[in-house]
N, C-alpha and C positions, 0 to 999 in steps of 0.2 A: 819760374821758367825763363829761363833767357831767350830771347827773340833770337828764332830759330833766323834770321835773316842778315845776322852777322853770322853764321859759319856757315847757312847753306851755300851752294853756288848758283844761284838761282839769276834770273836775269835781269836784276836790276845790278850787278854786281861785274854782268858780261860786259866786257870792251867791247868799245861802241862800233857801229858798222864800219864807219872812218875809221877807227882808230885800225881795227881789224885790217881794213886795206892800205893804211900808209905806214902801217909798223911791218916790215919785212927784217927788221934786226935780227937775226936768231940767235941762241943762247953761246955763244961762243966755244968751248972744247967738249963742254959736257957733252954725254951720250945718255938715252935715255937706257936704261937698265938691261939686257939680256941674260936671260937667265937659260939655263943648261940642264934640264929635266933627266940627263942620262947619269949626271952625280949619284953617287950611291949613297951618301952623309944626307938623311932625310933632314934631320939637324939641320944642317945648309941650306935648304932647300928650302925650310921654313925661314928661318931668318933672311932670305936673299927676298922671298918673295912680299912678306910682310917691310921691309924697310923699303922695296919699292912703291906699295903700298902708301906708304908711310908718307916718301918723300914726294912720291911722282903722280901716283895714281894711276902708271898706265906703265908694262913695260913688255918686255917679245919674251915668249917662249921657243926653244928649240930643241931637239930629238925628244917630243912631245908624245909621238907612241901614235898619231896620225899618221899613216901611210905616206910618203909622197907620191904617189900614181892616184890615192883617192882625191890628194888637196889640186890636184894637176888635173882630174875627172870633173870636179866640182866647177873648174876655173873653166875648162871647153865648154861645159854645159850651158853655165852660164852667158857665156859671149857671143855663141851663138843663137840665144835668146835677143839676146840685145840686137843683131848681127840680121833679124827678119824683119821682114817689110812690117809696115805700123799697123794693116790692117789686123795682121796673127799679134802680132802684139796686144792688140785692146782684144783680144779673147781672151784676155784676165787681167782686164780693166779696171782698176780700185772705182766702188760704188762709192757706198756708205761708209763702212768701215775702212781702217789703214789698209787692209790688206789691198794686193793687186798691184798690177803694171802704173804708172805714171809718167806722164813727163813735165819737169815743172819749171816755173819763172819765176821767182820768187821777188818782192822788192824791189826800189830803185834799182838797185843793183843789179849787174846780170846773176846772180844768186840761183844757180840751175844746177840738175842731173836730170838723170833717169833713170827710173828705179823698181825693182819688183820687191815686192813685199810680202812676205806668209809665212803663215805658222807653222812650228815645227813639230811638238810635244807639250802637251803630253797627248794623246791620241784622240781624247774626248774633245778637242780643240780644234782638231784641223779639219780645212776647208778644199780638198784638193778643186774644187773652183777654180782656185788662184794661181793653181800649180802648175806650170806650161806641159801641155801636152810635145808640144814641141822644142827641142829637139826630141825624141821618143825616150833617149835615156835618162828624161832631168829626173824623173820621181824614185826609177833606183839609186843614182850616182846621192842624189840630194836625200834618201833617208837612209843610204850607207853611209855618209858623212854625219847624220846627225847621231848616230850610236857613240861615233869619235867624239863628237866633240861632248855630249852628254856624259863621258868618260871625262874625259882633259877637266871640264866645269868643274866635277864633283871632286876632283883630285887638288886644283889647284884651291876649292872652299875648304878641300881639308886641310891642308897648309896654313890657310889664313886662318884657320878656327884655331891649329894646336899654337898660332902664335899670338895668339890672344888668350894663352891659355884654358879653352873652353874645348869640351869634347870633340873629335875630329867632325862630327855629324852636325855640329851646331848650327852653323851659315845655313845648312843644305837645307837641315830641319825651319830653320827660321823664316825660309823662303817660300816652304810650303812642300817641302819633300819632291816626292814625286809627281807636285798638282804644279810645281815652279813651272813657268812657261817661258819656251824657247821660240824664238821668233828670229826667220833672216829676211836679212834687205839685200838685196846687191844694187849696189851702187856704181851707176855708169855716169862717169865724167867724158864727155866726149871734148877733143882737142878744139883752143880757140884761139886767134892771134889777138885776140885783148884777156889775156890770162889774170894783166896786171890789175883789169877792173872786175875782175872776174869770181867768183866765193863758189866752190862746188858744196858745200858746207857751212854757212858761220859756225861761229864759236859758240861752243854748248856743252854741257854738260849731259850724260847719259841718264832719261828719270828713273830705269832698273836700278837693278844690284851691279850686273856685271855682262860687259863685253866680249867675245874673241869674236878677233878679224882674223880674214888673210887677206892680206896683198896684193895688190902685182905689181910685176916691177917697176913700175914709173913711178917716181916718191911725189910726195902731196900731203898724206895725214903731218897733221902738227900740235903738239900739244904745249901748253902753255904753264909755265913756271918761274916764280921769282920775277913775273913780271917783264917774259920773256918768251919767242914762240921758239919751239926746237923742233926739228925735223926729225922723223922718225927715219933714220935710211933703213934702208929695204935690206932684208937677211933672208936669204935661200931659206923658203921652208919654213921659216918662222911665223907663229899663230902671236896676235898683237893683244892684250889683257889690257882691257881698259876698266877701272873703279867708277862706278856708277853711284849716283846718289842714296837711292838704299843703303848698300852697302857701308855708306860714309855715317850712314843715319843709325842704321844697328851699331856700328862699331863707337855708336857718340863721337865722330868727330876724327877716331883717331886714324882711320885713311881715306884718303884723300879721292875727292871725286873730279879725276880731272879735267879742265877746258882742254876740248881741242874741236880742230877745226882742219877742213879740207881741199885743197891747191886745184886749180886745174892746170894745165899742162898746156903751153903753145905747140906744142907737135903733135903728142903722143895721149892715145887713149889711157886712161884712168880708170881700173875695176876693182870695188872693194869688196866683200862678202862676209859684213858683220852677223854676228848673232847674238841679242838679245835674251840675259834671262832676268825674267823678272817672278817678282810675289804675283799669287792671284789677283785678281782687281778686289776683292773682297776682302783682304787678310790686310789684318792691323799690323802697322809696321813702325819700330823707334826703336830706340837704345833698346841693348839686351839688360835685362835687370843685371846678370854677371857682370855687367863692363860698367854700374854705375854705383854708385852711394855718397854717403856724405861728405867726402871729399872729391868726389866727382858724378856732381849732380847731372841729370841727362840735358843734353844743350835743344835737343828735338823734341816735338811734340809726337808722339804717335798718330797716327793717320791711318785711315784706311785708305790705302795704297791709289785706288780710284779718285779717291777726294786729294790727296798729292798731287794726282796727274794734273787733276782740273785747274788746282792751284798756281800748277805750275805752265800752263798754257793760257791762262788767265794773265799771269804774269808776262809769258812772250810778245801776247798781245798788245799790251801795255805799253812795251816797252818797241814795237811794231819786228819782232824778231820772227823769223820764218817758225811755224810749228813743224817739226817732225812726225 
């Protein structure tokens, strides 16, 4: 077994807090990939999305089959969450668990947002506790939005499954079908005039399968390639696909689970609305036996997905990185 610790991206491998704040170089012409979901050549569609895959680990999708009035429902909802006095705020306060409201200070560094955090699906999971009663419309806007994007997920794992050559159903299945769990954060970066000392995010890698964000329009997410951070510019509408370490782990290596990391802004507020899918905490997770053999031995060890996590915030630890 090769020592999963030369291809994971794990955080002994992460660029250092410093480096993170005095490297402002960005990638020079490149663009990070946009892909076009209203093509009719599903062909394309697979090949476009797997070589981002491939190369990037992270790239924008557009005329995705989301509504724009629901991504623009989701986006009020949320802000005006953010937007109430602290008291109503900590009426879904993170305890114990991730879930719930926060606001945090992370490290030397000003390393800060604020952030709500809850599960979305699969139904035996959620805790509407965490779910703001206020504004009144967040719980339908926010599980009308989740049937979309629970759509967009399953569509874009089937692309990456036909381009691995494995059943359209494989990722989906691999993840745990319909027990995969969906998780959002929104992420409030509030404006600072010390931007430049400033980390709404370090640099990290996602411990799921896979990503989608939406935006807004003040740019800040950045991901990191060839040893270089590039800027994601903001596209009208566009849902942002990010490769998560699972993902990188099933496919043995072959896409890519990318660093990125997030800006805050000297003027202008910053609101992200990732969603998280991941394996059960219980389900074993490593190379698909389809993607490996004797000329391409598995580079990962299997894990139950839980013993991963611990691994992997054992490690941040270690290494004094913010936990997620």
């Amino acid at each position: 077994m090769v020592d999963e610790r030369d291809h994971d991206t794990s955080s002994s491998s992460l660029p250092s807090l410093t480096k993170q704040l005095a490297d402002t170089t960005l990638g020079g012409s490149a663009d990070v990939p946009v892909v076009d979901l209203s093509v009719s050549d599903e062909g394309f569609l697979v090949r476009e999305v797997v070589k981002a895959s491939e190369e990037w680990g992270v790239f924008q999708v557009v005329n995705h089959g989301i509504p724009t009035e629901q991504m623009q429902q989701l986006q009020v909802a949320g802000k005006q969450f953010f937007d109430l006095p602290e008291t109503e705020k900590d009426a879904v306060a993170k305890e114990e668990d991730f879930e719930g409201y926060k606001r945090k200070y992370l490290g030397g560094i000003n390393n800060w947002d604020e952030h709500l955090f809850h599960r979305l699906s699969p139904p035996s999971i959620i805790n509407y506790k965490y779910w703001p009663k206020n504004p009144p419309q967040y719980r339908e806007v926010t599980e009308e939005y989740t049937k979309h994007m629970k759509r967009l997920t399953e569509k874009i794992l089937g692309w990456l499954s036909e381009g691995l050559g494995l059943p359209r159903v494989a990722l989906t299945q691999s993840m745990g079908g319909d027990t995969a769990e969906y998780v959002l954060r929104i992420n409030f970066y509030p404006p600072t005039q010390h931007s430049e000392l400033t980390i709404g995010a370090a640099a990290h890698s996602d411990m799921g399968a896979i990503a989608l964000l939406v935006p807004s329009e003040v740019p800040g997410l950045q991901a990191f390639k060839d040893e270089q951070w590039f800027d994601l510019n903001y596209v009208n509408s566009a849902v942002v696909v990010i490769i998560g370490d699972q993902l990188m782990r099933m496919t043995n290596g072959r896409f890519k689970n990318v660093f990125h990391r997030a800006k805050t802004d000297r003027e202008r507020l910053r609101i992200s609305w990732p969603v998280f899918v991941a394996p059960r905490d219980d389900m074993s997770v490593g190379p698909l036996p389809e993607l490996t053999g004797d000329e391409n031995p598995p580079k990962f060890e299997t894990l139950i997905y839980k013993d991963y996590i611990d691994q992997k915030i054992k490690g941040w630890a270690l290494e004094d990185l913010p936990v997620y």
